[in-house]
N, C-alpha and C positions, 0 to 999 in steps of 0.2 A: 547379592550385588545390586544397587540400584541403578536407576536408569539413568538418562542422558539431565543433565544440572543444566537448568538454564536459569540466568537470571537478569533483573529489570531491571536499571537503574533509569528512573523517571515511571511510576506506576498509575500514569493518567489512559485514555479511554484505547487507544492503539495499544499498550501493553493488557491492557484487559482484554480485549479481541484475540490476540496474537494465543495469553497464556488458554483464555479457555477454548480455542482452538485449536491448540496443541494439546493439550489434555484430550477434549473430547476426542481426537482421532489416535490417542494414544502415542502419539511422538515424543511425547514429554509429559511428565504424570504432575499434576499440582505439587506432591507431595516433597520432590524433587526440584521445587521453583525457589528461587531467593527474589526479594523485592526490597527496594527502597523508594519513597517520596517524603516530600519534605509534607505532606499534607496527609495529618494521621488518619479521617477517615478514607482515604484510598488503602494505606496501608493495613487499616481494619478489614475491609472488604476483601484485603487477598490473604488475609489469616485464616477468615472465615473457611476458604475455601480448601484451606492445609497449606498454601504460603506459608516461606518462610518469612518475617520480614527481617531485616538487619540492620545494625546500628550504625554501617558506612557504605562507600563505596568501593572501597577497599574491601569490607568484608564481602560483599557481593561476589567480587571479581574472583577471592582466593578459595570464595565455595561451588565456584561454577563451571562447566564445559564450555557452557556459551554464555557472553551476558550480552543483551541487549539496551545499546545507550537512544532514549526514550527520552529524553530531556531539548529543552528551547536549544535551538543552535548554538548559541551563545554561550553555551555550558558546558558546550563537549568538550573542549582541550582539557579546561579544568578539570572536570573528573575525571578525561583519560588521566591527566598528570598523576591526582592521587591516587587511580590505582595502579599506577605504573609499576611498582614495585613490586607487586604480584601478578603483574601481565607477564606470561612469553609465549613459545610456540603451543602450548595446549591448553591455551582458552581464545576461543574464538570471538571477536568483538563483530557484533552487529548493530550499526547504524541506522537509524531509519529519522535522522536529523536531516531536515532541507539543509543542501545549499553547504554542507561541512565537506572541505575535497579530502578525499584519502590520504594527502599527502600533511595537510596539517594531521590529523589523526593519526599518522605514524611517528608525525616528532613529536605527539605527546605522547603516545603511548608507547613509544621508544621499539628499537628495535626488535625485530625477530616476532614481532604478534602479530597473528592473521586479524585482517579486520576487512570486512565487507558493508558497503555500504549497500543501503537498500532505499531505493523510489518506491512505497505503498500509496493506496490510495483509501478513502474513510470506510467504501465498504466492506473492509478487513472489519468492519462493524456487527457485520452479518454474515461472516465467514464467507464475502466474495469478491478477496484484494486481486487489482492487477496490478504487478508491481515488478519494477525492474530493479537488478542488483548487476555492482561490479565488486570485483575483487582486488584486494589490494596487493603490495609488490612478494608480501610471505606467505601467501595463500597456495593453497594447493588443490586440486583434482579432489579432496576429499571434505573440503572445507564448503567450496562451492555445493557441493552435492548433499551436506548436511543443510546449508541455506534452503536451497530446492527442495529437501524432505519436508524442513518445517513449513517453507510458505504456503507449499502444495497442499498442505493440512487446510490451509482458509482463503485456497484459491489459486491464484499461479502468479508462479514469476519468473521471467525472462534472463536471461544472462544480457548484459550489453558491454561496451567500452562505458567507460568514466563520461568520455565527452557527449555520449550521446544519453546521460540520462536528465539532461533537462529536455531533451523532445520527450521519454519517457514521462517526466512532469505534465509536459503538454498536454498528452493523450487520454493521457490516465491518471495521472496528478491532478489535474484539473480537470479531467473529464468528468467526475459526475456531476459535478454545477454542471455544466453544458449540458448534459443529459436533465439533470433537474428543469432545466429550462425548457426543454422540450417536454417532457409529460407536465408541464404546468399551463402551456402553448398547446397541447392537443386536448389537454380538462376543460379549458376556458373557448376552445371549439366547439366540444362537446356540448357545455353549457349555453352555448350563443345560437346551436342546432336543436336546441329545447330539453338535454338531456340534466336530471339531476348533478349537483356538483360531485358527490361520492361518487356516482356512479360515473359519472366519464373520466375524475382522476384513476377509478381503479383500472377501467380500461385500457386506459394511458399508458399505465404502470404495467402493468402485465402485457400488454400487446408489444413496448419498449423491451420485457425481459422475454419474451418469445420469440422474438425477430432475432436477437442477442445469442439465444440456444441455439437456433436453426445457422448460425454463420458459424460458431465455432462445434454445432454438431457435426453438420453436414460438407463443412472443409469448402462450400460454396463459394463463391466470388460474391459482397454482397452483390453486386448488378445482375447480375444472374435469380439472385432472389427476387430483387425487386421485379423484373421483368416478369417471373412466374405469379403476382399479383398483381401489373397491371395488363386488363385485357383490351384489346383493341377497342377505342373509342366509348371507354366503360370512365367512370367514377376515381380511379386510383389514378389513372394516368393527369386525368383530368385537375387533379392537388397534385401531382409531379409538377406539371407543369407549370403551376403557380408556384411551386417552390423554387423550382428553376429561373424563371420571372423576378424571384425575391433574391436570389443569389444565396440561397441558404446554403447549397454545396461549397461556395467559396468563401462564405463567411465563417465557417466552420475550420477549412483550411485554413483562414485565416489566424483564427482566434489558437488553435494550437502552435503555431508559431508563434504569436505574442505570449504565448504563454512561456514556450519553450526559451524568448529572447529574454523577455522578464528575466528567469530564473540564472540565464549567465549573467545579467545584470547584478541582480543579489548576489550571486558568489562573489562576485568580484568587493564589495563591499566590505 
């Protein structure tokens, strides 16, 4: 008996994270995957691996448990439409299109099929998405919980309402550019402080992914961390301060809201 069928429809660089992250943790075995793109060397690339590829989207859908729509927003209805005809309740659609709401994806893909959409983020690149998912109105208790096996495979993801996955975008959608901007803002410290360029981007980077462990190992409040590194009238409080002075805490708040508003703007489009 084989495993769990998943398959891609759009096989660019978020289905390539996704499949060999499910593989590597065994949730879903290569061997087991269907692929389609319109651009042959991607679909070489997931043969190599034991992909299947396929000659539709249709075929996709009628060989699959779960198929993942991977393709420009712009595309979804249409290929829900053509594989409508082989959608119903036991093939699971998952989304991970900005900005497509559940509700168009269930008039295309017609009634009675589970479809969940998914807010990831790029470092599903490196097996470390934070990403939010809603469910849509034929989903069930066991739909949602095969989403969460697979995502948990390259990272975690959250259950939300529908409305609230453009603050999701916010956060986390857009959050590694904001984080990007900060280890490029702490390298170019480093280097103004006389330290080599290499050397203070790595610091950067790793001191960014340390700080990160320590708040979702230790279940901390981050302010509670921050206070345990800075000591009275020492060095750390003393750049607090100046960040405070710059408004970095509220510009931050800021910018996830613009991001969050943005993204009901594009829906509405």
């Amino acid at each position: 008996m084989g495993g769990l069928r998943v398959g891609f429809v759009g096989s660019g660089m978020m289905a390539e994270a996704l499949a060999g992250g499910f593989d590597a943790s065994g949730v879903a075995k290569f061997v087991d995957m269907s692929c389609i793109d319109r651009n042959q060397p991607r679909l070489d690339l997931f043969a190599s691996w034991g992909v299947t590829p396929r000659a539709s989207n249709h075929e996709v859908a009628a060989n699959c448990d779960v198929v993942f729509i991977a393709v420009k927003p712009y595309g979804v209805a249409a290929v829900l439409e053509e594989m409508r005809p082989v959608l119903g309740k036991d093939t699971l659609v998952v989304s991970i299109a900005a900005g497509v709401t559940i509700a168009t994806m269930e008039a295309a893909a017609g009634p009675g099929v589970p479809i969940v959409r998914v807010m990831p983020n790029t470092p599903c690149l490196v097996q470390c998405v934070a990403a939010g998912m809603s469910a849509g109105t034929f989903c069930g208790k066991k739909h949602t919980e095969l989403v969460s096996k697979l995502f948990n495979a390259v990272g975690k993801i959250h259950e939300v309402k529908e409305t609230q996955l453009n603050a999701v975008t916010g956060v986390s959608g857009s959050g590694p550019a904001y984080i990007f901007q900060v280890i490029e803002a702490m390298a170019d410290g480093g280097v103004l402080a006389g330290l080599p360029r290499h050397i203070a981007q790595d610091l950067a980077a790793q001191t960014v992914m340390g700080a990160a462990k320590m708040v979702l190992e230790t279940g901390k409040h981050p302010g509670v961390l921050k206070d345990g590194v800075t000591s009275p009238g020492g060095t750390t409080i003393a750049a607090v301060r100046v960040l405070e002075n710059a408004g970095v805490r509220a510009a931050f708040i800021n910018a996830v809201k613009a991001a969050a508003d943005r993204g009901e703007e594009l829906a509405k489009q």
